[in-house]
DOMI-16933 format. One record per residue (C-alpha): z, y, x; residue in three letters. Coordinates in steps of 0.2 Angstrom, whole numbers. Example, Ala and Ser with C-alpha at 12.3 -4.5 7.8 and 13.67 -1.06 7.14 Angstrom:
REM residues 2
@Z = 39; Y = -22; X = 62; r = Ala
@Z = 36; Y = -5; X = 68; r = Ser
//
This chain:
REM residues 128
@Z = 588; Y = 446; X = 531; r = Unk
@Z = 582; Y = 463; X = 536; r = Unk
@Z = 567; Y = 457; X = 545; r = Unk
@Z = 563; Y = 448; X = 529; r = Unk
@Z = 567; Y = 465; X = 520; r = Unk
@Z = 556; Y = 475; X = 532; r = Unk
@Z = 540; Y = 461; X = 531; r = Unk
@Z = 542; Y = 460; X = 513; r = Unk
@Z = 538; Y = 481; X = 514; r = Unk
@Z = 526; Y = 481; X = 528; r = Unk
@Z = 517; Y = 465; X = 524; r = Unk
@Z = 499; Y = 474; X = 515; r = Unk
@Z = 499; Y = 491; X = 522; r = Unk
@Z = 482; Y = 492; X = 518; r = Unk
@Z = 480; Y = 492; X = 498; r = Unk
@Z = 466; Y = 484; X = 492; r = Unk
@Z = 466; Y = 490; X = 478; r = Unk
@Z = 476; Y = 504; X = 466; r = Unk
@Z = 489; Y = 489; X = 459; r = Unk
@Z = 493; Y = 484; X = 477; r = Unk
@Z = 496; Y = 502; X = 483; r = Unk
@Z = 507; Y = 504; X = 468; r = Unk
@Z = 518; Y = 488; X = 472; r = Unk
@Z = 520; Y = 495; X = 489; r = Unk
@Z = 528; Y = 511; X = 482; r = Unk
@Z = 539; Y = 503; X = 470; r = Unk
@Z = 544; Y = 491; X = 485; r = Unk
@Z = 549; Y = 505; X = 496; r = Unk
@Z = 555; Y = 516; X = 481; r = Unk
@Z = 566; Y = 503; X = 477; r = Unk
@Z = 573; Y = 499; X = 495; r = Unk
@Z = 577; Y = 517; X = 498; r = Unk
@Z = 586; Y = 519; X = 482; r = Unk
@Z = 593; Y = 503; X = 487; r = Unk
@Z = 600; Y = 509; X = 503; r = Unk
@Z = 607; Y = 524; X = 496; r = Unk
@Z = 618; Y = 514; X = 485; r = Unk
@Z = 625; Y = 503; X = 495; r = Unk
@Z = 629; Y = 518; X = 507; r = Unk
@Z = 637; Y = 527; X = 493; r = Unk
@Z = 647; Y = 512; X = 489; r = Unk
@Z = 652; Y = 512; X = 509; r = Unk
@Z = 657; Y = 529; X = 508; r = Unk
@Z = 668; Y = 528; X = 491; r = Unk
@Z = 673; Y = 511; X = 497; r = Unk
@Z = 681; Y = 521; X = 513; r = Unk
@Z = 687; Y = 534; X = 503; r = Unk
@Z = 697; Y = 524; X = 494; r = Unk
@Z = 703; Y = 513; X = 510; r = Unk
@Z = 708; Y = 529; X = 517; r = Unk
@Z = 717; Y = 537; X = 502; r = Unk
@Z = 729; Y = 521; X = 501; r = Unk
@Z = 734; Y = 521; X = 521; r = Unk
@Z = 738; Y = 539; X = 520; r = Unk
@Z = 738; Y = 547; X = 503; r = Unk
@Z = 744; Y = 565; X = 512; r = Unk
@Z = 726; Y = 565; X = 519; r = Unk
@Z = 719; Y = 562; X = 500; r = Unk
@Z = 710; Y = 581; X = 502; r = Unk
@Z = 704; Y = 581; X = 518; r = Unk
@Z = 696; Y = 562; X = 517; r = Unk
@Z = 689; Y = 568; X = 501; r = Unk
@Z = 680; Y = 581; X = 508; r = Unk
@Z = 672; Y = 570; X = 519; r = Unk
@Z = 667; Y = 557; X = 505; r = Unk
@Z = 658; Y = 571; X = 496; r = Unk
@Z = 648; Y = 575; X = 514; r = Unk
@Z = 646; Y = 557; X = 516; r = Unk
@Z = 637; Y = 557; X = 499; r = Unk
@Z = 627; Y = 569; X = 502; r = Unk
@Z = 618; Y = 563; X = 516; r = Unk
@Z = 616; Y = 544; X = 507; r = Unk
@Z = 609; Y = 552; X = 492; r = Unk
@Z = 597; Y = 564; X = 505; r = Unk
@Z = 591; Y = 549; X = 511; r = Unk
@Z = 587; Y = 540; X = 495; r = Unk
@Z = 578; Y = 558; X = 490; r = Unk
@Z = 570; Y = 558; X = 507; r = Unk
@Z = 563; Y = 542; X = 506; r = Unk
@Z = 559; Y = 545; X = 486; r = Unk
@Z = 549; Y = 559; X = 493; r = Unk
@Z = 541; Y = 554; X = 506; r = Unk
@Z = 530; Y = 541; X = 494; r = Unk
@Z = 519; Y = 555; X = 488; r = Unk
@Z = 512; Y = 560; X = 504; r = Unk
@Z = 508; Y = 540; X = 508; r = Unk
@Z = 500; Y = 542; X = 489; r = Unk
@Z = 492; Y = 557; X = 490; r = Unk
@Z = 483; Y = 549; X = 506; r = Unk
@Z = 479; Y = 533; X = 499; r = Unk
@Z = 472; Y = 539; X = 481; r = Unk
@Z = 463; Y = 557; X = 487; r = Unk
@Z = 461; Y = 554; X = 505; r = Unk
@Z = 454; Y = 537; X = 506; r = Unk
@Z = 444; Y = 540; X = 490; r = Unk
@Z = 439; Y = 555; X = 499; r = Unk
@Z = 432; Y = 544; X = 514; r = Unk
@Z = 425; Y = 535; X = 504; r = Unk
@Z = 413; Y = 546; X = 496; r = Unk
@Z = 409; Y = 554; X = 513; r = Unk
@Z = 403; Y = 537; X = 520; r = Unk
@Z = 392; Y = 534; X = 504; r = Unk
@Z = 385; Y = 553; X = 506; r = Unk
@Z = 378; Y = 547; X = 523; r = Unk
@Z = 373; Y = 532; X = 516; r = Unk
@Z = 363; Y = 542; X = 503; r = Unk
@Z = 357; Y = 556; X = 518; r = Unk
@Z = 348; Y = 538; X = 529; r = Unk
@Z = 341; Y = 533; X = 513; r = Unk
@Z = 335; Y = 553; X = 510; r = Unk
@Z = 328; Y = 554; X = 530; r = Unk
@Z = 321; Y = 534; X = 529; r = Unk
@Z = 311; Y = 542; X = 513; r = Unk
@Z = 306; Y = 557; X = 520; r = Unk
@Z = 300; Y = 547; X = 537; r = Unk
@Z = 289; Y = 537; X = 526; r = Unk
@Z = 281; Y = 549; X = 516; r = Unk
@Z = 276; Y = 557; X = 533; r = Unk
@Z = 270; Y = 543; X = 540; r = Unk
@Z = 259; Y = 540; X = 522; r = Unk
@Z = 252; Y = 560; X = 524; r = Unk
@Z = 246; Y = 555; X = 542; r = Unk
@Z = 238; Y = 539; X = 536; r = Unk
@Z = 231; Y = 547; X = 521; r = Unk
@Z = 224; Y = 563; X = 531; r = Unk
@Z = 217; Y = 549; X = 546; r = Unk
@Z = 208; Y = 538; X = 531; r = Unk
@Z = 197; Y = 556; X = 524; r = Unk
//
């Protein structure tokens, strides 16, 4: 099932266009925040497990529910914010690429014109 889970994310890295790249956010916003809830129920899920085989250890095992929901809810946040540099890369630097390759697309068409109007002074200077 994971390997399902993990092709189902992974499977068009490469977003063609702004839609795709906003499915593949939602995707892996959803799976992280995902995650983090299930671990949060694991942790709570203990917690309670431990509390009715030892009830004298109630404060202790709490404590160390409250640092086991810390780090499942840093991990939801961690993967929550690690979308907006994949975003920021996709929409600004792609974009960004983009326009650079049609810049030097524009500077060969710039030096093929120049290049010919050259070559018309010569011919014209050769004909008078």
């Amino acid at each position: 099932m994971l390997n399902l889970l993990y092709l189902s994310l992974f499977s068009c890295c490469d977003a063609p266009s702004p839609w795709g790249l906003y499915f593949q956010v939602a995707k892996i916003r959803g799976t992280g925040l995902i995650w983090a809830g299930i671990n949060l129920g694991v942790v709570f899920g203990a917690l309670i497990l431990g509390v009715a085989r030892n009830p004298s250890l109630r404060g202790q095992l709490f404590a160390y529910a409250i640092l086991g929901f810390v780090f499942a809810e840093a991990t939801g946040l961690f993967i929550f914010m690690m979308i907006f540099p994949i975003v920021f890369y996709f929409v600004f630097v792609k974009s960004a690429e983009q326009i650079a390759a049609e810049l030097d697309k524009i500077n060969e068409k710039l030096q093929q014109y120049l290049e010919d109007v050259e070559e018309l002074k010569k011919v014209d200077e050769q004909n008078t």
